[in-house]
C-alpha positions in Angstrom: -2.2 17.5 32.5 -5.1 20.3 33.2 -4.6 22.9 35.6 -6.0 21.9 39.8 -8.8 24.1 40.1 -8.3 26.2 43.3 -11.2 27.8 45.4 -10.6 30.6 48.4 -13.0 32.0 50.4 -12.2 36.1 50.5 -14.8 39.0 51.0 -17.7 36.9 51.1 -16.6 35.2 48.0 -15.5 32.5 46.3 -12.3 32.9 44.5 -11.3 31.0 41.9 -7.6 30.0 40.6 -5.7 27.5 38.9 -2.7 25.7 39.7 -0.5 23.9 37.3 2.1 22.3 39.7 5.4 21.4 39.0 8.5 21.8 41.8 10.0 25.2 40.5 9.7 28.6 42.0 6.1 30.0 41.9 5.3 32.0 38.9 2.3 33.8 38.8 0.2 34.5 35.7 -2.1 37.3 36.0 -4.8 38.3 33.6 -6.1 41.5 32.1 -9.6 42.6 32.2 -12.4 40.4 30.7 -10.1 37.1 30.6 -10.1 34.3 32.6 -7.2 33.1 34.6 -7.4 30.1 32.4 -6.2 32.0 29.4 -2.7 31.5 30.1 -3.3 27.5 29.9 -0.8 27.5 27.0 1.9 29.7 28.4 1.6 27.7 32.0 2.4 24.4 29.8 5.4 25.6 28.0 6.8 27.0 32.2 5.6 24.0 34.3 8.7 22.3 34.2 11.0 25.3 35.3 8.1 27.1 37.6 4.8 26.4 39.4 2.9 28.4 37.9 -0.3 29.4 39.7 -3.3 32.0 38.0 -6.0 33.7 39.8 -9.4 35.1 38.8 -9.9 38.0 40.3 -13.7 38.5 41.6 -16.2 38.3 38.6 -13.6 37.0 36.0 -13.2 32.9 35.1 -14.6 30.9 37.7 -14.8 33.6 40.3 -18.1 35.3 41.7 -18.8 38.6 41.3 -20.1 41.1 44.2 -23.4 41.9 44.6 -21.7 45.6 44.8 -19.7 46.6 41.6 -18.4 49.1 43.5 -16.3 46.6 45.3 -14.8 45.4 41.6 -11.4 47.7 42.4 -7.8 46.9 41.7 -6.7 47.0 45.4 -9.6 44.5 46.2 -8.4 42.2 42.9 -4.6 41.7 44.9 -6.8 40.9 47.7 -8.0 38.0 46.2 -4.6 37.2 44.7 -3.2 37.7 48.0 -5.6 34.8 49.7 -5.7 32.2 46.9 -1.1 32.4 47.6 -2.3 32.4 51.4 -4.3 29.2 50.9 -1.6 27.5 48.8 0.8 28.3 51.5 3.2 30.3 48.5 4.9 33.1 50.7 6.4 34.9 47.3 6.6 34.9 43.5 7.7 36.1 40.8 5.0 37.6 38.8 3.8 38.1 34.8 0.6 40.8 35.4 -0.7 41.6 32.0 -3.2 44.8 31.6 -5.0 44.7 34.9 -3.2 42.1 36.4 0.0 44.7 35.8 -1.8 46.7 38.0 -2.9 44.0 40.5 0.6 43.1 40.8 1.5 46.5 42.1 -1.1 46.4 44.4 -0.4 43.0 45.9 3.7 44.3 46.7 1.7 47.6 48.3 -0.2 45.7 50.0 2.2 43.3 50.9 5.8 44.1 50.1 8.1 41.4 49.6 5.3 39.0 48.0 6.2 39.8 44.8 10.6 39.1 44.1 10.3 40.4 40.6 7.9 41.5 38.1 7.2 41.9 34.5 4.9 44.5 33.4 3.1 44.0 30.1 1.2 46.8 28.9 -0.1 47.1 32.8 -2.5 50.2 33.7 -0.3 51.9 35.6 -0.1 55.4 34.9 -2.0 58.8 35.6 -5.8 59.1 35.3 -8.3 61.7 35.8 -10.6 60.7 38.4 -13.7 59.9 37.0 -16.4 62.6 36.4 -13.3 64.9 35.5 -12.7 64.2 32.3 -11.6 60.9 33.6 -14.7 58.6 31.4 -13.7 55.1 30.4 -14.8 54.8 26.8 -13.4 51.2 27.0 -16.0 50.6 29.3 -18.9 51.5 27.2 -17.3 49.1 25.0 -17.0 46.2 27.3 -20.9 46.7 28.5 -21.7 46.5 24.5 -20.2 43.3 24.9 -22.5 40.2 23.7 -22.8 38.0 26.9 -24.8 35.1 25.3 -24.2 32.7 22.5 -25.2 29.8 20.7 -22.1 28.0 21.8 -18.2 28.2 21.5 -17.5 27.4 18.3 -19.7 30.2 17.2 -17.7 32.2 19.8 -14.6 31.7 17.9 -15.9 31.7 14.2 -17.0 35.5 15.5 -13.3 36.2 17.3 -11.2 34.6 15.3 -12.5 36.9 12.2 -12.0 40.2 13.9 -10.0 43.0 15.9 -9.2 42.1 18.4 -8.8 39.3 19.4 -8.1 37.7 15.8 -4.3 38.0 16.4 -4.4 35.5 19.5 -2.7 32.6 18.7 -5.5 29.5 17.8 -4.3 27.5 21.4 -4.2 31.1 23.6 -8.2 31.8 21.9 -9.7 28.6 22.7 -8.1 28.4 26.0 -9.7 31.5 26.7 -13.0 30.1 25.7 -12.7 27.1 27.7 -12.6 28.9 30.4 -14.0 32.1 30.2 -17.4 30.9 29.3 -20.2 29.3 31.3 -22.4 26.8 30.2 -26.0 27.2 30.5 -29.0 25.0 31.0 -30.7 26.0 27.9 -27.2 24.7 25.4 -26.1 28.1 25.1 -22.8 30.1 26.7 -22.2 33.0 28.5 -19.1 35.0 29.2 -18.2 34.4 32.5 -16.8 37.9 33.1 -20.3 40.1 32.8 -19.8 42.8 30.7 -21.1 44.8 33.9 -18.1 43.4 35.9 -15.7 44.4 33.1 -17.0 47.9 32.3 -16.9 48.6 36.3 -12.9 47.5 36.1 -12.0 49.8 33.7 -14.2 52.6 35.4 -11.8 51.3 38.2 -8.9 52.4 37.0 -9.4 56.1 37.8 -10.6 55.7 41.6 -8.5 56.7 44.2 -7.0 53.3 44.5 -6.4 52.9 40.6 -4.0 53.2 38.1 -3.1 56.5 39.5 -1.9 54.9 43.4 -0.3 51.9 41.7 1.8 54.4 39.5 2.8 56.6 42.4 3.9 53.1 44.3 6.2 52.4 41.3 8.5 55.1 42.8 9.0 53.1 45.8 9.5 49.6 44.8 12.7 47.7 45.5 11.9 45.0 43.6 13.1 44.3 39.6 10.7 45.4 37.7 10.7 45.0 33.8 8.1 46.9 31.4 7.1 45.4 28.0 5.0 47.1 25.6 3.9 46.2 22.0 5.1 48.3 19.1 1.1 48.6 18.2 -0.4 49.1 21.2 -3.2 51.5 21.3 -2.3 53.0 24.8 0.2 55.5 25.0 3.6 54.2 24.7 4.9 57.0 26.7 3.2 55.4 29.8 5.2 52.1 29.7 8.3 53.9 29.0 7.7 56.3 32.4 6.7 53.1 34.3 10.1 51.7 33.8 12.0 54.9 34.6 10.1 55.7 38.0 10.2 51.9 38.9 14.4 52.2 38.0 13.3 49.0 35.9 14.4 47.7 32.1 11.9 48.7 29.2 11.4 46.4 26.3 9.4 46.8 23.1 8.3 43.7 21.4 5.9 43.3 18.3 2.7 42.9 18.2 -1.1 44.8 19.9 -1.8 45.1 23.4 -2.5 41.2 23.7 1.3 40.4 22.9 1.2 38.1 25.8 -1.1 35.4 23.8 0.1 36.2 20.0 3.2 34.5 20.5 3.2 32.0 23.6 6.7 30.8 22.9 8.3 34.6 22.9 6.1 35.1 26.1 8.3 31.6 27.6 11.1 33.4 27.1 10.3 36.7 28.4 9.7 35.0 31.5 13.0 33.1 31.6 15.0 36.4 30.8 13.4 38.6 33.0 11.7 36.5 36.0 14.4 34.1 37.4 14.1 33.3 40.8 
């Protein structure tokens, strides 16, 4: 059965999410930078029938809109969103999987609103110490995001292109196409677009150095109360140093698993279990 599509008003826009029901605790999946809440499709399958799992798109990702201000593309403003799509569904607390950016979302939504979140697990989340930008603090990931081709013929171009190439090639084939599904528009004229703008992504990694960035969430991690469990791949490209630190200032476990930085979607199945070890309500 497909996801219920979700729609919140929040800021001035429409937020998108995607609810897969099911009568367990709520579990919410939350995305990194560029994907669509929808990429956790095949995960939210395997957890339906022991959680309710629940994903948002946090302004300008999936089925989200954008602001007319990128300035406003922050990660405090991204649990915001989070924040009003639970308010809508009436879901007072979870337990929560924030992956990349949505790591760092997470931290923000128990700032913003402590005892939301009952437990988390951290996967590669950007959460750590950051120049400010303009201080030696450039994003080169975000020159690479704006680089990004928006446009294409259609999807299964999309994933002859994806599927052949860093880095994205080691997604498993179901966690690839769900992310096409849903994180590209169709267009009048037959072609696609990538529903995050490359803009939209470049801006949040730009956002992880502002004053309410990575840095804030980082410092917060010294405060929490709640169980917090780290996870980092053995080939990430970040510094594994950071993940190790998040789970030591957070008084949390830290785990190292194999795989890149998109661990999360290589192995669905070793993602399931994660969550059943580590997020019980």
């Amino acid at each position: 059965m497909d996801p219920r599509l979700v729609t919140v008003q929040q800021d001035g826009l429409e937020i998108a999410a995607l609810d897969w029901g099911g009568d367990g605790p709520p579990l919410l999946l939350q995305h990194p930078n560029g994907f669509p809440a929808g990429v956790f499709d095949p995960l939210a399958r395997r957890l339906r029938d022991d959680y309710r799992p629940i994903a948002v798109d946090v302004r300008g990702h999936g089925g989200s809109q954008r602001p007319a201000d990128l300035a406003d593309c922050t990660f405090t403003n991204g649990a915001r969103d989070v924040l009003a799509v639970l308010d809508a569904l009436e879901v007072p607390e979870v337990v929560v999987l924030g992956h990349s950016l949505g790591g760092g979302v997470t931290v923000f939504m128990d700032q913003l609103r402590p005892g939301v979140v009952r437990k988390a697990l951290l996967c590669e989340a950007i959460v750590f110490p950051m120049p400010p930008r303009g201080e030696g603090g450039g994003n080169p990931m975000a020159d690479v995001a704006r680089r990004r081709r928006a446009v294409w013929p259609d999807r299964e171009t999309v994933l002859a292109s994806y599927a052949s190439r860093p880095p994205l090639d080691v997604m498993e084939p179901e966690c690839l196409a769900a992310y096409l599904r849903f994180g590209f528009h169709d267009r009048d004229d037959g072609t696609v677009e990538l529903a995050c703008e490359p803009e939209v992504e470049g801006r949040f990694f730009e956002a992880a150095s502002d004053p309410d960035g990575a840095t804030l969430a980082f410092d917060h991690l010294r405060t929490v109360t709640i169980p917090v469990t780290v996870v980092a791949s053995r080939g990430t490209d970040l510094q594994p140093a950071w993940f190790r630190e998040q789970a030591e200032v957070s008084g949390g476990t830290y785990l190292e698993v194999p795989g890149t930085h998109f661990f999360v979607q290589e192995d669905t199945e070793r993602a399931a279990r994660l969550v059943h070890e580590h997020l019980t309500w």
